[in-house]
mmCIF file of the N, C-alpha and C atoms, coordinates in Angstrom:
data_MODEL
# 
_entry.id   MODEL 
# 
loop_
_atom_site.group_PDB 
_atom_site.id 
_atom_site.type_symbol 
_atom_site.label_atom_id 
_atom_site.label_alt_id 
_atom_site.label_comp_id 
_atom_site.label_asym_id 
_atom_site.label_entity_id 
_atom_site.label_seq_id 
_atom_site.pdbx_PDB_ins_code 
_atom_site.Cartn_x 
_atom_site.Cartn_y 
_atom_site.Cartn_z 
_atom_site.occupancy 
_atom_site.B_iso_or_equiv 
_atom_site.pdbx_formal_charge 
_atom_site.auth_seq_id 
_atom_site.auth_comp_id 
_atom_site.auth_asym_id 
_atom_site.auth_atom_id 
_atom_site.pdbx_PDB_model_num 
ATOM 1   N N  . UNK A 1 1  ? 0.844  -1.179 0.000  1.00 0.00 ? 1  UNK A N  1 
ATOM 2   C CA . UNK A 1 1  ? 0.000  0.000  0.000  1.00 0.00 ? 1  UNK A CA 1 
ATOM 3   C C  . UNK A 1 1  ? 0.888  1.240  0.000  1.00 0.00 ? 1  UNK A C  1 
ATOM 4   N N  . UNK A 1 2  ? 0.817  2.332  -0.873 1.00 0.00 ? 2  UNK A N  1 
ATOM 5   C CA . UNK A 1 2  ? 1.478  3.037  -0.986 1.00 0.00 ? 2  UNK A CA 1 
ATOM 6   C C  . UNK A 1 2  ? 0.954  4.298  -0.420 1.00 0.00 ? 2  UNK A C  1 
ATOM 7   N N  . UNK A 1 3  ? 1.600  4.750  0.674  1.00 0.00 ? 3  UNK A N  1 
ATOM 8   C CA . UNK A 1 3  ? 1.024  5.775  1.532  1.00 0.00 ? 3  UNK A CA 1 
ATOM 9   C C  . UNK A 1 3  ? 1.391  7.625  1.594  1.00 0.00 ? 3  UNK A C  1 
ATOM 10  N N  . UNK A 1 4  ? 0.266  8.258  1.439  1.00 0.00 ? 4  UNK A N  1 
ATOM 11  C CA . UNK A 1 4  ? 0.665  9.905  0.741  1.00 0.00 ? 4  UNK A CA 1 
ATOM 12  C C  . UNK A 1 4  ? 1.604  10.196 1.793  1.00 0.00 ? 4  UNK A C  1 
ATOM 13  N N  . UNK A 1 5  ? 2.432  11.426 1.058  1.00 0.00 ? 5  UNK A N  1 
ATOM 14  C CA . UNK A 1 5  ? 3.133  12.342 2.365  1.00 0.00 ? 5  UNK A CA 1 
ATOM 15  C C  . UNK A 1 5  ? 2.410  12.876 2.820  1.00 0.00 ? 5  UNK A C  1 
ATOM 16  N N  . UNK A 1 6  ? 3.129  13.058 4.488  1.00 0.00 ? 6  UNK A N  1 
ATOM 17  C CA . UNK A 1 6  ? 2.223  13.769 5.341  1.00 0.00 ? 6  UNK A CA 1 
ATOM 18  C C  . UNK A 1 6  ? 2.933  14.973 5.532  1.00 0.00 ? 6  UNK A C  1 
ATOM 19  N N  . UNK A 1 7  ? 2.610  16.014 5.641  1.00 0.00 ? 7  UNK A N  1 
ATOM 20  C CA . UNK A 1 7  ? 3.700  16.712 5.740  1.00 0.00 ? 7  UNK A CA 1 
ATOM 21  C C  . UNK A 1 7  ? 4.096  17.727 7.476  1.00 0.00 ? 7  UNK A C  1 
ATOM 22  N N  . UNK A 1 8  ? 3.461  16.547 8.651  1.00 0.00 ? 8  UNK A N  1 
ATOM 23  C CA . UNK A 1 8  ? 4.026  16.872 9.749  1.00 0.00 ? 8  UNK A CA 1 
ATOM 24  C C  . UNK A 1 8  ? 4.740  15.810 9.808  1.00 0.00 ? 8  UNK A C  1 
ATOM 25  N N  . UNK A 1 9  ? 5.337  15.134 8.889  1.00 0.00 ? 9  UNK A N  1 
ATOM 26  C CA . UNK A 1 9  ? 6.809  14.291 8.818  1.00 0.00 ? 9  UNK A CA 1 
ATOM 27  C C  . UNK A 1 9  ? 8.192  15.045 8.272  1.00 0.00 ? 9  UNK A C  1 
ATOM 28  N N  . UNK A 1 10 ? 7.645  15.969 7.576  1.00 0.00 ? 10 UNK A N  1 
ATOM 29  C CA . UNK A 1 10 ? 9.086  16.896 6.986  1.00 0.00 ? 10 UNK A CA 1 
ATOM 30  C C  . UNK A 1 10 ? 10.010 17.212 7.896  1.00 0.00 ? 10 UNK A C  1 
ATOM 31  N N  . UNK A 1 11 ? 10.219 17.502 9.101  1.00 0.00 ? 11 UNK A N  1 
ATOM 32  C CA . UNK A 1 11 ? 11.230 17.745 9.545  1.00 0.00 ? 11 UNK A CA 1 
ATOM 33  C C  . UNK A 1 11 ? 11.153 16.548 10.710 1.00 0.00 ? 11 UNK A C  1 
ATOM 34  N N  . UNK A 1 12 ? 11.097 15.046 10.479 1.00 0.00 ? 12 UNK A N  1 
ATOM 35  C CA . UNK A 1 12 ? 12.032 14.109 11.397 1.00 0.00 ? 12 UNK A CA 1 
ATOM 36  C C  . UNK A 1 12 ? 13.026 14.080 11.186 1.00 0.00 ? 12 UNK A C  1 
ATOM 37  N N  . UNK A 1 13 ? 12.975 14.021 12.441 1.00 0.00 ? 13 UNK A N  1 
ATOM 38  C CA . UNK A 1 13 ? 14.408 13.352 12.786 1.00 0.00 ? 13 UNK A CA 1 
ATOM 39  C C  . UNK A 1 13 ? 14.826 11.941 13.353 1.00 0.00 ? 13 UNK A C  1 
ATOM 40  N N  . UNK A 1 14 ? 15.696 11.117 12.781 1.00 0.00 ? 14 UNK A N  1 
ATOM 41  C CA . UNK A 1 14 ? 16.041 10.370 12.507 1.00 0.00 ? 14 UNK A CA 1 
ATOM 42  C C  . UNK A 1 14 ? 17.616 9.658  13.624 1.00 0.00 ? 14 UNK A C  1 
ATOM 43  N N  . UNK A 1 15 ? 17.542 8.619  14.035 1.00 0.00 ? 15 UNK A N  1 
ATOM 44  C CA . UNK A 1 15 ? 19.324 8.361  14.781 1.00 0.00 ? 15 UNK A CA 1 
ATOM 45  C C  . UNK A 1 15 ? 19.656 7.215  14.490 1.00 0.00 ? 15 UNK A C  1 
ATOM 46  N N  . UNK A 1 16 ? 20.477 7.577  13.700 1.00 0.00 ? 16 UNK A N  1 
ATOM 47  C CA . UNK A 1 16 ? 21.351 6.246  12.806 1.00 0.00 ? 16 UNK A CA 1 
ATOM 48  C C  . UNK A 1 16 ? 22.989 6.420  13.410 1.00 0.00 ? 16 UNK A C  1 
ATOM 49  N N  . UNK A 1 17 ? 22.898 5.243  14.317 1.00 0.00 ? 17 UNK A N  1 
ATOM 50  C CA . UNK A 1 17 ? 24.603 4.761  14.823 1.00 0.00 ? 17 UNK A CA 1 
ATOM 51  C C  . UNK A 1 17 ? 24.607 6.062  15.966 1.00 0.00 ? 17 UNK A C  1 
ATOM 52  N N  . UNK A 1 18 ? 23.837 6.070  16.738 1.00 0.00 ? 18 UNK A N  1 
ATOM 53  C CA . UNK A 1 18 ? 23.660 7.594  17.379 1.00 0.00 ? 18 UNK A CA 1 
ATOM 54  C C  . UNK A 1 18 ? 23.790 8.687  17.495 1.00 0.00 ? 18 UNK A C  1 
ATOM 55  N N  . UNK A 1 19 ? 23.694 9.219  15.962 1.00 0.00 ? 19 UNK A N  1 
ATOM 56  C CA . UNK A 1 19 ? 23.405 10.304 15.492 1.00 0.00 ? 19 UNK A CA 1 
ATOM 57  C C  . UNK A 1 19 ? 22.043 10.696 15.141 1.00 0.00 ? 19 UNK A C  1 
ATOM 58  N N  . UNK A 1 20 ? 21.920 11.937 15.884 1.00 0.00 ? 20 UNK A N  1 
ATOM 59  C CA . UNK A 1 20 ? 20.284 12.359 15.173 1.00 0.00 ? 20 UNK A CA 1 
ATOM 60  C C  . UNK A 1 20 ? 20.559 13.054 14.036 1.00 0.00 ? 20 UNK A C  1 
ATOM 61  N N  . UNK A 1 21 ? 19.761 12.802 12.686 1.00 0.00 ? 21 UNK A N  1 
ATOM 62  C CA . UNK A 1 21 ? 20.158 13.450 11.521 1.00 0.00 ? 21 UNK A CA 1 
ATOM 63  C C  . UNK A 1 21 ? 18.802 13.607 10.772 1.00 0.00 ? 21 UNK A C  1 
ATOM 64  N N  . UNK A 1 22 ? 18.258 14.725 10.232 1.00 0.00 ? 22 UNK A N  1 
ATOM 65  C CA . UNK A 1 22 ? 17.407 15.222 9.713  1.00 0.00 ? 22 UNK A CA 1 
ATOM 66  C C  . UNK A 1 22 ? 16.889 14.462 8.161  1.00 0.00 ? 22 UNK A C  1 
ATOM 67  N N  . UNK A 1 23 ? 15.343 13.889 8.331  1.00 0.00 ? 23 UNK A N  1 
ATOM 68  C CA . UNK A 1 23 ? 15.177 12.909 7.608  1.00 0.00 ? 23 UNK A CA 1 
ATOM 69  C C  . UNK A 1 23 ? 16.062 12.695 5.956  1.00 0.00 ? 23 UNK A C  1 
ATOM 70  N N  . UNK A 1 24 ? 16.092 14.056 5.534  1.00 0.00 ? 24 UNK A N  1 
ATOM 71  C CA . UNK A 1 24 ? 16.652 14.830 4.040  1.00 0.00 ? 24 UNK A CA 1 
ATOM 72  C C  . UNK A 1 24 ? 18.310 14.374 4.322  1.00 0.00 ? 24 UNK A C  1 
ATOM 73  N N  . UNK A 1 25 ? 18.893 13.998 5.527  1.00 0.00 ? 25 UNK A N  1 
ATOM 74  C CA . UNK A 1 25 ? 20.351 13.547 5.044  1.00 0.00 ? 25 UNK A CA 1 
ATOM 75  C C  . UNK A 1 25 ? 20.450 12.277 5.844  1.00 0.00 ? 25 UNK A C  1 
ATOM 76  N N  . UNK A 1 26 ? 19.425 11.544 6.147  1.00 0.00 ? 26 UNK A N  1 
ATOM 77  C CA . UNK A 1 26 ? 19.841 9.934  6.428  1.00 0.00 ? 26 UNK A CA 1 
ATOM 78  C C  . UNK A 1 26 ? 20.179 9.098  5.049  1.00 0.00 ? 26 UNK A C  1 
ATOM 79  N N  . UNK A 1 27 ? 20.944 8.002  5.400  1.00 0.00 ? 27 UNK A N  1 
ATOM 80  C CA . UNK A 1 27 ? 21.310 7.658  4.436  1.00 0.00 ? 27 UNK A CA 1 
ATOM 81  C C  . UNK A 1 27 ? 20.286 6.192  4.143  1.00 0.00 ? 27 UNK A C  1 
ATOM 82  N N  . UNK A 1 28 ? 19.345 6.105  4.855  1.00 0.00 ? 28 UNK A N  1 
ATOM 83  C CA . UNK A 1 28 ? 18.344 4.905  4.585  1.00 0.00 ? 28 UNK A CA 1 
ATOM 84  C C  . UNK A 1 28 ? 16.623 5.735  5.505  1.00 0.00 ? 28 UNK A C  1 
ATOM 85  N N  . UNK A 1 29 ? 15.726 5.402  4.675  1.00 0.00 ? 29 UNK A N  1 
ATOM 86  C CA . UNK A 1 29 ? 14.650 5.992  4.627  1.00 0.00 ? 29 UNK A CA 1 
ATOM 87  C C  . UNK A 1 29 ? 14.313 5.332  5.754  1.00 0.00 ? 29 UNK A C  1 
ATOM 88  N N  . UNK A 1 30 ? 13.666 6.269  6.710  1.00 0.00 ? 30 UNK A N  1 
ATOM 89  C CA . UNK A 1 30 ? 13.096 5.283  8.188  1.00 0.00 ? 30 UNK A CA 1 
ATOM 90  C C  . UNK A 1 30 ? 11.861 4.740  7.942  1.00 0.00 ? 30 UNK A C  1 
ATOM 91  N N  . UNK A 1 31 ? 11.370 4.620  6.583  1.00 0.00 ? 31 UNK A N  1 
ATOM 92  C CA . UNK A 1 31 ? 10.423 4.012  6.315  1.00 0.00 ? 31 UNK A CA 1 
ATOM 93  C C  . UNK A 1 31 ? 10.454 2.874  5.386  1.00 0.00 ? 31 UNK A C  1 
ATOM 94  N N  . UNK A 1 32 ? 12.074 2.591  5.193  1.00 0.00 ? 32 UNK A N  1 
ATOM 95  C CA . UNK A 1 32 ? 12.206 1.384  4.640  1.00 0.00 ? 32 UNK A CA 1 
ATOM 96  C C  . UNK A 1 32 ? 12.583 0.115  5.319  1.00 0.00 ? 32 UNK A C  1 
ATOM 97  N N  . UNK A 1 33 ? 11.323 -0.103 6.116  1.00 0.00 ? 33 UNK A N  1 
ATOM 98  C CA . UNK A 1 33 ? 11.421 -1.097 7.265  1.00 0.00 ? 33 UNK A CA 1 
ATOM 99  C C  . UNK A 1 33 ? 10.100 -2.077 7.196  1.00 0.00 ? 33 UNK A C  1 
ATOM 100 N N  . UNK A 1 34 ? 10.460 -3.436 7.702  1.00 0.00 ? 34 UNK A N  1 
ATOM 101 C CA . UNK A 1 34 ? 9.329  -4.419 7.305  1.00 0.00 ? 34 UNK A CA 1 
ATOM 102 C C  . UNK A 1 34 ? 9.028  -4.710 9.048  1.00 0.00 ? 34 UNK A C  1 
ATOM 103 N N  . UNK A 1 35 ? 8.135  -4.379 9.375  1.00 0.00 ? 35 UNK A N  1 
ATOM 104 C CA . UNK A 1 35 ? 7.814  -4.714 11.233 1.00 0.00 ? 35 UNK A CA 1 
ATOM 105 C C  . UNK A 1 35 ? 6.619  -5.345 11.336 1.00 0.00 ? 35 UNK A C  1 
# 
């Protein structure tokens, strides 16, 4: 199912290797996850 942008998601933030990093410079989409 392919789901619209929302756009009180534009500015997540994101912590990859414990860094918080702003969704626009992670290097893997936090929505490319199977849970």
């Amino acid at each position: 199912m392919l789901q619209k942008f929302n756009d009180l998601n534009k500015d997540l933030i994101v912590n990859i290797n414990g860094k918080l990093l702003h969704r626009d410079q992670a290097g893997v989409s936090p929505f490319d996850s199977v849970v």
